[in-house]
C-alpha positions as CSV (number, residue, x, y, z in Angstrom):
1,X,-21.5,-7.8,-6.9
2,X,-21.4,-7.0,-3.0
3,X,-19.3,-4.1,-2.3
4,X,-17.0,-6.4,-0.2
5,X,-16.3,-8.9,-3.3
6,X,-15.4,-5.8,-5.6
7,X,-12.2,-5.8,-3.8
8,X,-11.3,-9.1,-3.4
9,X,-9.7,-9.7,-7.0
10,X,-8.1,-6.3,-6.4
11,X,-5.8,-6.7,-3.3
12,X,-3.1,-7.1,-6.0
13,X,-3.1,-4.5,-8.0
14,X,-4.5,-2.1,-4.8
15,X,-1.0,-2.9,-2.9
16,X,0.8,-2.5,-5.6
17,X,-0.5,1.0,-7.3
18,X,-2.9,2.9,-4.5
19,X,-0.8,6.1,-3.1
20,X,-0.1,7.0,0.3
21,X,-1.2,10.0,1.9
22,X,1.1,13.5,2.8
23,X,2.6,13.7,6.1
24,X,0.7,17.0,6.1
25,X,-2.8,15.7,6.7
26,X,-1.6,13.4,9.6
27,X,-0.4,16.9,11.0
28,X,-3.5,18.6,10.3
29,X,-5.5,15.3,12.0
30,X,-3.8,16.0,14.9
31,X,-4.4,20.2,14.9
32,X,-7.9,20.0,14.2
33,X,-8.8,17.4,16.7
34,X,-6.5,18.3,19.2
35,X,-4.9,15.4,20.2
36,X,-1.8,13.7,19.4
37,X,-1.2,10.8,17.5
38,X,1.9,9.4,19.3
39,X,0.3,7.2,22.0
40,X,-3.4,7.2,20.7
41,X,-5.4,4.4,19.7
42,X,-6.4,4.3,16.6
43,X,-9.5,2.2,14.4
44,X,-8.4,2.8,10.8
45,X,-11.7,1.4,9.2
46,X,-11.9,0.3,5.4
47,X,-8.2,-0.3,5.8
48,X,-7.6,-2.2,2.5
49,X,-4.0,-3.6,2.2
50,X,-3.0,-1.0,5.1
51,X,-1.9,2.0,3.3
52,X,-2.8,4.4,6.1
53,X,-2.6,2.3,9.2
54,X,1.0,2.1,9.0
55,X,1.7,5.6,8.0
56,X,-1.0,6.3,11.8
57,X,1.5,3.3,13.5
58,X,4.5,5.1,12.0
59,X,3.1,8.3,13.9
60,X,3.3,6.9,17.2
61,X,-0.3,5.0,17.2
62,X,-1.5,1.8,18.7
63,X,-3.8,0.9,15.1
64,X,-6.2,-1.2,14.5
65,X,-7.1,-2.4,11.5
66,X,-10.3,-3.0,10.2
67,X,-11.0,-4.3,6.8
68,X,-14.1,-6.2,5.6
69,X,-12.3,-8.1,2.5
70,X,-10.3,-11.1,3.6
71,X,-7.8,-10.8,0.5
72,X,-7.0,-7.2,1.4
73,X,-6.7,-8.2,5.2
74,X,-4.0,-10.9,4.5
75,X,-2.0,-8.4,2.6
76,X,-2.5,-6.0,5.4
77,X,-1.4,-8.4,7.6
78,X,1.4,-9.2,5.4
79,X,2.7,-6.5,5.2
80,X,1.8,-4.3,8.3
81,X,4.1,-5.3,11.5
82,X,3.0,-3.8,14.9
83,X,-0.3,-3.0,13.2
84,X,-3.6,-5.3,14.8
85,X,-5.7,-6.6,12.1
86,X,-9.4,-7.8,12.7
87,X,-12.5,-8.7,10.1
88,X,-15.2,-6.0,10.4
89,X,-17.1,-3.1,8.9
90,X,-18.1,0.1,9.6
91,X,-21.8,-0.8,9.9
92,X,-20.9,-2.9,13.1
93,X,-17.0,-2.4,14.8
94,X,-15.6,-5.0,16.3
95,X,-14.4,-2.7,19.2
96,X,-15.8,-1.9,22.6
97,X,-17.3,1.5,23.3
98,X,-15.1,4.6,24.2
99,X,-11.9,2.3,23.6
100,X,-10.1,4.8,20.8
101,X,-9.1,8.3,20.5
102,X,-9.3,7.9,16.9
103,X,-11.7,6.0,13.9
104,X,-10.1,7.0,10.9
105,X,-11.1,6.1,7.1
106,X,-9.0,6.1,4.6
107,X,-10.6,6.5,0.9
108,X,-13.2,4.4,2.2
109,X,-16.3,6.5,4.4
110,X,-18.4,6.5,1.0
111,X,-18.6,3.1,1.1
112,X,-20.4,3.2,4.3
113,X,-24.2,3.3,5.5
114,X,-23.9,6.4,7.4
115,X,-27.4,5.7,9.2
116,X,-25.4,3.1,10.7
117,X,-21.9,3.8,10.8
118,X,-22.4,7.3,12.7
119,X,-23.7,5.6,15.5
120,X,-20.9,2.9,15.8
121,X,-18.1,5.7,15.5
122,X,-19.8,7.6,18.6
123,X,-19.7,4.6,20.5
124,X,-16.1,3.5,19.8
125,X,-14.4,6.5,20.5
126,X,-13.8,8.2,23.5
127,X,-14.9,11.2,25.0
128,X,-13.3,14.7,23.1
129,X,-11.9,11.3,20.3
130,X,-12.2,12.0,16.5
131,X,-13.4,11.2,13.2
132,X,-11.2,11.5,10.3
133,X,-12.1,10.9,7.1
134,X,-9.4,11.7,4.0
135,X,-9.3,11.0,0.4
136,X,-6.6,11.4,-2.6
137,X,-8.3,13.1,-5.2
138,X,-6.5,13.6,-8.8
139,X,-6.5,17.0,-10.7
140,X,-8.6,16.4,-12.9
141,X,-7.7,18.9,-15.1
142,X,-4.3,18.2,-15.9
143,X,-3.5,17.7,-18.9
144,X,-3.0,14.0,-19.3
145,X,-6.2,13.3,-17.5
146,X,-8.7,15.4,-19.3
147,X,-11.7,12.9,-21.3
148,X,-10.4,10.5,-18.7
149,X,-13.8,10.5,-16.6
150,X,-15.8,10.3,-19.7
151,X,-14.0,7.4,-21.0
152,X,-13.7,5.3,-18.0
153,X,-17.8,6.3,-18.0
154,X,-17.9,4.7,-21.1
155,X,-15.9,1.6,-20.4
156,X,-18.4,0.7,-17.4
157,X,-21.6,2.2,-18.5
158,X,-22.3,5.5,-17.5
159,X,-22.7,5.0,-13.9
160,X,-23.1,8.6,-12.6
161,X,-21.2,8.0,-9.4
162,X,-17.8,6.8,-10.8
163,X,-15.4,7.4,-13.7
164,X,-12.7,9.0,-11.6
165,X,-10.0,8.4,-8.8
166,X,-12.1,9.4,-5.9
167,X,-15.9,8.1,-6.2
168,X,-16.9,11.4,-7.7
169,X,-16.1,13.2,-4.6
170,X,-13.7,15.9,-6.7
171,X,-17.0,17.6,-7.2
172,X,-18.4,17.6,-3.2
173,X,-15.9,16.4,-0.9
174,X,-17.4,16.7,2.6
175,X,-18.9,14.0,4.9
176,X,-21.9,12.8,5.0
177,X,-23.0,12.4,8.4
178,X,-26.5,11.3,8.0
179,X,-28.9,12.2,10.3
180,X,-26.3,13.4,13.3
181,X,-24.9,15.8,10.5
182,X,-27.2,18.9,12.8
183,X,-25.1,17.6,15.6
184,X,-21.4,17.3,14.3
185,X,-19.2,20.2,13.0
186,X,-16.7,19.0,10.3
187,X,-13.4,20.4,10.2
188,X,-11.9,20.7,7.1
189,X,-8.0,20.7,5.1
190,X,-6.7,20.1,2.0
191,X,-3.1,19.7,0.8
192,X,-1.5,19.4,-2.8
193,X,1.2,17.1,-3.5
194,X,2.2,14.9,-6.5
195,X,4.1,11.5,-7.3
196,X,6.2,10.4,-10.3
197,X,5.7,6.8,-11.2
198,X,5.9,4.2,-14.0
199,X,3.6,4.1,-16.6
200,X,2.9,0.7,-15.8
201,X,2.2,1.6,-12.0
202,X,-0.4,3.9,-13.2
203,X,-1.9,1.5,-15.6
204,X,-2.5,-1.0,-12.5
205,X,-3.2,2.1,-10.3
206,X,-7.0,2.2,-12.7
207,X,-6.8,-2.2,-12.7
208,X,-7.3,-1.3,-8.9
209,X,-10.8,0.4,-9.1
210,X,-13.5,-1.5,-7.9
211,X,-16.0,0.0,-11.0
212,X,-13.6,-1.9,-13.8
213,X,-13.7,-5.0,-12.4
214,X,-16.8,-6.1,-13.9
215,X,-15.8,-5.3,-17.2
216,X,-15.1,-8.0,-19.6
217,X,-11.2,-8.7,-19.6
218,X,-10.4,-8.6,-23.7
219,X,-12.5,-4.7,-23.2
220,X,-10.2,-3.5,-20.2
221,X,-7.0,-5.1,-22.0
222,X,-7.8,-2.8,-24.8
223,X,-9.4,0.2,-23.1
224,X,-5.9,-0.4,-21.1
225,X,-3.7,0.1,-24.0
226,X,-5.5,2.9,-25.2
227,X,-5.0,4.5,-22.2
228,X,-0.5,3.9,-22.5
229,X,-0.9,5.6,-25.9
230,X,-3.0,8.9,-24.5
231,X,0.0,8.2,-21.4
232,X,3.2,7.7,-23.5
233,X,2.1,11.4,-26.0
234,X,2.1,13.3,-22.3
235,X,5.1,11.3,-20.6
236,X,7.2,10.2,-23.2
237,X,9.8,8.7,-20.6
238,X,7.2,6.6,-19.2
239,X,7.4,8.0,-16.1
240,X,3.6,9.7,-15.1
241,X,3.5,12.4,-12.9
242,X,0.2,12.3,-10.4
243,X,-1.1,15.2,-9.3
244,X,-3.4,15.3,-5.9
245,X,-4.9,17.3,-3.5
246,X,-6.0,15.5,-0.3
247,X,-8.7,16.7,1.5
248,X,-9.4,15.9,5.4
249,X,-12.6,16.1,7.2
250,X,-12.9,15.8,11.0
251,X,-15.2,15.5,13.7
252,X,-14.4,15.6,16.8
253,X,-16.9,13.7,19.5
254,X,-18.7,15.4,22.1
């Protein structure tokens, strides 16, 4: 299935479940590239249903959107007001050069083809403009999560590069720049933080992962009801707490 497909049947479930990000690391974007988000332009690439571009708008931004899944870019659009919206990927942005400050990507610069999206983020941004690149990534070893990976592993097949929250970046989470990586220095910040949430919420927060939904639906309905019992023995009120740390990588342009 093309990457861009995986997430039009999960536009749902990703608006509905996916966190937002602490105000900390919109801070930290700001220290580390030295410039100020209030008044900036800003391409938030890999956008989804616009979790992050309307936390950068919120800041003060001028943001647009960019989002490769036409499902995910009518909730966006949906639900997004002062945010601009337009069809696009990485690999090719719809923007003219040195026009933003910022290109941002939100859980979503391991999808790209760095070969060819390094390139297109030089050209887009202005001179002294940014990269930022951030990603929630679970504790993995809490308590309610641990055989979590291994199971999810099983459910789709052992692919080596999934079975958790983040696209198995909990293990190396830095950027990879491709063949301008000599060039480009990556700035780097992590914060913790946590959410309490339904049980439910959590249960479509894993229906939301592009690696389940190939699975067959009767096998995810039962590997999902598995996963409310191992739930309901940790959080016997239902209500799941979600531990994170987000981490933050930026590279400021020459």
């Amino acid at each position: 299935m093309a990457e861009s497909s995986k997430f039009d049947t999960l536009a749902s479930a990703y608006a509905k479940s996916r966190p937002t990000y602490p105000e900390a690391i919109f801070d930290a974007l700001q220290d580390l590239s030295g410039r100020a988000l209030s008044g900036s332009r800003i391409a938030d690439v890999g956008a989804g249903t616009g979790i992050s571009s309307r936390q950068l708008h919120e800041r003060g931004a001028t943001v647009t959107a960019v989002e490769l899944s036409e499902p995910m870019l009518r909730r966006l659009v949906a639900q997004s007001p002062g945010v601009t919206a337009v069809m696009g990927s990485a690999n090719a942005l719809p923007l003219r050069d040195g026009s933003v400050d910022f290109v941002t990507f939100a859980q979503a610069w391991h999808w790209v083809d760095t070969e060819r999206a390094v390139p297109e983020v030089l050209r887009v941004l202005k001179p002294g403009g940014a990269l930022g690149c951030f990603w929630n990534m679970p504790t993995a070893d809490a308590p309610w999560r641990l055989g979590y990976n291994d199971r999810i592993r099983e459910l789709i097949g052992g692919e080596p590069d999934y079975g958790n929250d983040s696209t198995a970046l909990d293990a190396d989470p830095h950027l990879a720049l491709g063949s301008r990586a000599g060039e480009l220095s990556v700035r780097e910040f992590q914060a913790r933080w946590s959410r309490r949430v339904p049980l439910e919420h959590r249960i479509t927060n894993i229906m939301s992962r592009s690696y389940v939904s190939d699975v067959e639906p009767e096998r995810l309905a039962a590997f999902l009801d598995r996963e409310r019992g191992v739930l309901l023995k940790h959080f016997p009120d239902a209500m799941v707490v979600e531990e994170y740390t987000t981490w933050l990588g930026v590279v400021r342009r020459p």
